[in-house]
C-alpha positions in Angstrom: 27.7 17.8 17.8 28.5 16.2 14.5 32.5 15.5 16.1 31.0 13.4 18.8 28.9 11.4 17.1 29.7 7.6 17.9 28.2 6.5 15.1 25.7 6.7 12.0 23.2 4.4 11.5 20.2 3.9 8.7 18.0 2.6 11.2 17.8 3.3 14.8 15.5 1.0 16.9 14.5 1.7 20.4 13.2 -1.2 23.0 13.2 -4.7 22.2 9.7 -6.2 22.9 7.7 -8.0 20.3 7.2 -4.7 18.6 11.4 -3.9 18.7 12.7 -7.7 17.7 10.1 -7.8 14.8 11.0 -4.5 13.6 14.6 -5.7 13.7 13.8 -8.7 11.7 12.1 -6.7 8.8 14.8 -4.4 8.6 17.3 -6.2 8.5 15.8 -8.3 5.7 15.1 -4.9 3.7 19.0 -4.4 4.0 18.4 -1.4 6.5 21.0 -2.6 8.7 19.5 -1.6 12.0 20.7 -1.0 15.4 18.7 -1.9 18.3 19.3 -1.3 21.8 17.3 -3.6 24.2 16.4 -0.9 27.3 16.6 -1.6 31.0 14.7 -4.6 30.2 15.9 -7.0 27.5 12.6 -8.0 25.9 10.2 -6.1 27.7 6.7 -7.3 29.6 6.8 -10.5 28.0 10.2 -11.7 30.4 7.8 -11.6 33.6 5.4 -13.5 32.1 5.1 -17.0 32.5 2.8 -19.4 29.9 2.0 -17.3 26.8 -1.0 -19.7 25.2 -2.5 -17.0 23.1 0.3 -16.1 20.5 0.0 -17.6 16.9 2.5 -20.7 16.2 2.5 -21.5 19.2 0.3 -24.4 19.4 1.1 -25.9 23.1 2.2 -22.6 24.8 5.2 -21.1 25.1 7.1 -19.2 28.3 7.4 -15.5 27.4 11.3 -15.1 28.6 11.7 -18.2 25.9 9.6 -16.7 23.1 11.7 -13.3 23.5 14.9 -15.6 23.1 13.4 -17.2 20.0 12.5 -13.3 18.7 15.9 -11.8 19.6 17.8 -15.2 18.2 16.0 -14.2 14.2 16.5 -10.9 14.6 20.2 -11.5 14.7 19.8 -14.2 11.9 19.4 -11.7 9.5 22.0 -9.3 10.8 20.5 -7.4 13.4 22.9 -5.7 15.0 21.3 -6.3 19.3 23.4 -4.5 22.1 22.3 -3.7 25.4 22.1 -0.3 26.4 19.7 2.5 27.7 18.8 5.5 25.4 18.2 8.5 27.6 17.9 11.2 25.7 17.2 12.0 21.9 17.2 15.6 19.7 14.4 14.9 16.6 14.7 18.7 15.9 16.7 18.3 13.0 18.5 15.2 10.7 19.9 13.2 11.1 18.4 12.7 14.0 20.2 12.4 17.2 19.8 9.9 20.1 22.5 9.5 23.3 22.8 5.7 24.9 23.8 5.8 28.7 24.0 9.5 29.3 27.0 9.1 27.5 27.8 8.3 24.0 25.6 10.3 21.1 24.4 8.3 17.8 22.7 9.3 14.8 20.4 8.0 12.3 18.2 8.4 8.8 15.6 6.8 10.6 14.2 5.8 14.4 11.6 3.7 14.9 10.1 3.8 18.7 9.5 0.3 20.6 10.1 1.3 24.2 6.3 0.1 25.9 4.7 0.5 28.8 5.2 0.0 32.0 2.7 -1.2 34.9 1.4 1.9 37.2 1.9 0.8 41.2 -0.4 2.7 43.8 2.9 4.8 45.6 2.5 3.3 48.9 6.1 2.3 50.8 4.5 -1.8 51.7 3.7 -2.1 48.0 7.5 -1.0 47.3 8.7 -2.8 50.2 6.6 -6.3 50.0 7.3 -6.1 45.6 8.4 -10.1 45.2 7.5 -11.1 48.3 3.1 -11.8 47.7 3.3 -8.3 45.9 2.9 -7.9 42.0 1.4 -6.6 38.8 1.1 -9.5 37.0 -1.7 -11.9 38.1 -1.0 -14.1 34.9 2.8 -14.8 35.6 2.4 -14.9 39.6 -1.0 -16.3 40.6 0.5 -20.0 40.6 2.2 -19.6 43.4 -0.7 -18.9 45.2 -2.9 -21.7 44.3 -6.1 -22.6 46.3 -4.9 -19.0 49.0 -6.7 -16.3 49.4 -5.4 -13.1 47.1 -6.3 -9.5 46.5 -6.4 -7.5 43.1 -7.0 -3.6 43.0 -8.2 -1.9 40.0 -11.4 -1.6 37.7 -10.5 -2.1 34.0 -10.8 -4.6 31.8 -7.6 -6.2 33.1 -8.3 -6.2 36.4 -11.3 -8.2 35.5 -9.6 -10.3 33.4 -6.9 -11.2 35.9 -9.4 -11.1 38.7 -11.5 -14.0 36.8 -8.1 -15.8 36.4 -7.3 -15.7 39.6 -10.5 -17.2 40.5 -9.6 -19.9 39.0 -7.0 -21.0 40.8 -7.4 -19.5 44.0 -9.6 -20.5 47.0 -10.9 -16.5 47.1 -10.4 -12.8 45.2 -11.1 -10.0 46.6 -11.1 -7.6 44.6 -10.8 -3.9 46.0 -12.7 -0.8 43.6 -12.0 2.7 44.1 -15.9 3.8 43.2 -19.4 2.2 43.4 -20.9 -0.4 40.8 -21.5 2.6 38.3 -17.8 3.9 38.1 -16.3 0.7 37.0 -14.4 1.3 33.7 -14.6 -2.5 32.4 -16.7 -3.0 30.0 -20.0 -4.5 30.8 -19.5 -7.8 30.1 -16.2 -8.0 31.8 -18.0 -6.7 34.9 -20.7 -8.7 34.8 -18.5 -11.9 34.4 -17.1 -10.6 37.6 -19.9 -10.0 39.5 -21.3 -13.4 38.6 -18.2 -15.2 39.9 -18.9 -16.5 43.2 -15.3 -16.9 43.7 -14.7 -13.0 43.7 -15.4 -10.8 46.4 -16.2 -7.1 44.9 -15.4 -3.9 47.8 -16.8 -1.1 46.1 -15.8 2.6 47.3 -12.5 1.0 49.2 -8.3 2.0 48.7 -5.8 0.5 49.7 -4.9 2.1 53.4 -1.9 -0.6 54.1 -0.2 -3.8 52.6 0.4 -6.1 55.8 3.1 -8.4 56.5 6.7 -8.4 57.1 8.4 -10.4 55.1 5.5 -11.7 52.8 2.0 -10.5 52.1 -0.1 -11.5 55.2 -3.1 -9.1 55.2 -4.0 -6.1 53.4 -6.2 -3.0 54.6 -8.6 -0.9 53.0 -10.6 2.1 53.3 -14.1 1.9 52.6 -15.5 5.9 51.6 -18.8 5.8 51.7 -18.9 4.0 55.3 -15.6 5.6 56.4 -14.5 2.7 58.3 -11.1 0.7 57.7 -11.1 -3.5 57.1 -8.2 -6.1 57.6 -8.7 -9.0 54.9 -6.0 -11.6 55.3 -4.8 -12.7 52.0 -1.3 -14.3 51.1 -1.0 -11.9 47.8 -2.0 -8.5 46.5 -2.2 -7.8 42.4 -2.4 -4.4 41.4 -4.3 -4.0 38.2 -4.5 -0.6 37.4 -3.3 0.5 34.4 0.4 0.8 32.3 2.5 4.2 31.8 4.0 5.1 28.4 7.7 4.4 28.1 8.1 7.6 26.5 9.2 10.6 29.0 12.4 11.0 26.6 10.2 12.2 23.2 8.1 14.7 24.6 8.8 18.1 23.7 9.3 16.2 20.1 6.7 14.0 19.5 2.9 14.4 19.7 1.3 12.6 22.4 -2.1 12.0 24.1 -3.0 13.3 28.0 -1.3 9.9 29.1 2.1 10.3 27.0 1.6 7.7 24.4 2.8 8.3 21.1 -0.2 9.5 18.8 0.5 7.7 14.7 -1.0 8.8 11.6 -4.3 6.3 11.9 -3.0 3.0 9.6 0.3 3.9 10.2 3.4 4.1 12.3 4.4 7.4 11.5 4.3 10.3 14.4 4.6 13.8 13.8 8.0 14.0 12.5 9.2 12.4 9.4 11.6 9.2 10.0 10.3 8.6 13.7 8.0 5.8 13.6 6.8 4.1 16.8 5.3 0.9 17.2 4.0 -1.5 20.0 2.8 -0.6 23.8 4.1 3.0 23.5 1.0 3.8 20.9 -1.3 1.6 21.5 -3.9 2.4 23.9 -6.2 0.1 23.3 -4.9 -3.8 22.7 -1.6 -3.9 23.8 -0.8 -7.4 23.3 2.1 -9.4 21.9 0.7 -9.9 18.6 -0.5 -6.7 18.3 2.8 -5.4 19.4 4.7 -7.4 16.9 2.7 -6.5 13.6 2.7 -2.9 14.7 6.7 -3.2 14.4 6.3 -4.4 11.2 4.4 -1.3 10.3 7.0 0.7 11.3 10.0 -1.3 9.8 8.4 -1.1 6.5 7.1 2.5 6.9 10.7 3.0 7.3 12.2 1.3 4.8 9.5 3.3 2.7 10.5 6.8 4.2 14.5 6.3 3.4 13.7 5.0 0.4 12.0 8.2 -0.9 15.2 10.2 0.9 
């Protein structure tokens, strides 16, 4: 293999979020000279988003394509080298440590440090597919202006879907929100569901799936299955939000890493480091819990200077 490496690098950095670009920026500064390539989606959730209100510094908002510019433009102050590329598949069984961009050309490194996130889960069904962009979408936050004062639809039961549902509410004439089980097998935490509940804004249809997106060209409708009655209802609604829950980015590492039952990357508690020394992963891909921007973003400074630690010691 060693013949056809491309290249060698000190510091290898995978996905170029908030977690990715800050890693970047404290590597580069420790004179680790890192490599980062960006993934299928050049700075990760944060480009569908719209207003970001909620991240420190910046005091009258800021649009998350624009912040991700701002990351990726002081990443490359300090010498970050940035290129845009897809890694598909990586060797961690032995050093250095191996990882191939585009199916194609193989790189390796001292050190790898794991950004890659998490993606939204999508209910399978060929309207949601179809209907995506047109009244269809996962993101109630960057979305849910464009339906002021209509009539929308969220599915899901979590905190987020509560969230979003509540944020919706506010700016729409009507939610209806759509719940797999009855009041007891909510997964929101009480006072997220009883926010929800109390909102006379948001319509709550407990045992009910999704049967059908309607529409042809846009979201016009949507139908759902209720279980317990096991009868089928229209609601007309000009948007559908699904809210149920992010996949792991990290299909490539298992077999390598250690992971929980829903593939993201278990750390050392405190710590970036996984299972194998030098692979360090940071942001959406290990965090189960908060999985925001700023979270994401100091979790890539854990791993840049668990890194820089690690080599270090080599």
């Amino acid at each position: 293999m060693s013949e056809n490496i491309k290249e060698h690098v000190r510091c290898f950095i995978i996905g170029s979020g908030p977690a990715g670009y800050t890693a970047a920026i404290y590597a580069s500064r420790a004179g680790l000279n890192p490599l980062l390539y960006q993934g299928i989606q050049p700075g990760g959730q944060l480009t569908i988003t719209t207003e970001v209100e909620n991240y420190p510094g910046y005091p009258d908002g800021v649009q998350g394509p624009e912040m991700m510019v701002d990351f990726e433009k002081q990443a490359k102050r300090f010498g970050a080298d940035i290129r845009f590329g897809l890694v598909t598949k990586v060797d961690f069984s032995k050093k250095p440590l191996l990882l191939q961009v585009d199916e194609s050309e193989w790189y390796s490194a001292d050190s790898v440090i794991i950004s890659t996130g998490a993606s939204a889960k999508w209910l399978g069904i060929p309207s949601e597919e179809r209907l995506n962009g047109s009244g269809v979408s996962a993101c109630a936050v960057c979305d849910g202006f464009f339906f002021r004062n209509k009539e929308v639809a969220i599915v899901g039961a979590g905190d987020t879907a509560c969230e979003e549902a509540i944020y919706l509410s506010n700016i729409c004439s009507r939610v209806h929100m759509i719940v797999r089980k009855g009041p007891d097998g909510m997964r929101a935490s009480k006072v997220m569901q009883e926010r929800v509940k109390a909102n006379p804004k948001i319509k709550i249809y407990w045992n009910s799936e999704t049967d059908e997106i309607l529409g042809e060209n846009k979201v016009e409708a949507v139908r759902i299955y209720n279980s317990e009655t096991n009868t089928k209802l229209e609601i007309q609604v000009s948007a559908f939000f699904v809210a149920i829950g992010h996949h792991p980015n990290s299909d490539i590492f298992k077999g390598f890493l250690d992971m929980d039952e829903a593939g993201y990357i278990k750390t050392v508690p405190g710590t970036s480091k996984t299972n194998i020394p030098g692979v360090f992963a940071s942001g959406d891909v290990q965090d189960t819990i908060y999985r925001q921007a700023v979270t994401a973003a100091g979790s890539g400074c854990m791993a840049a200077l668990d890194a820089e630690r690690y080599l270090s010691h080599q």
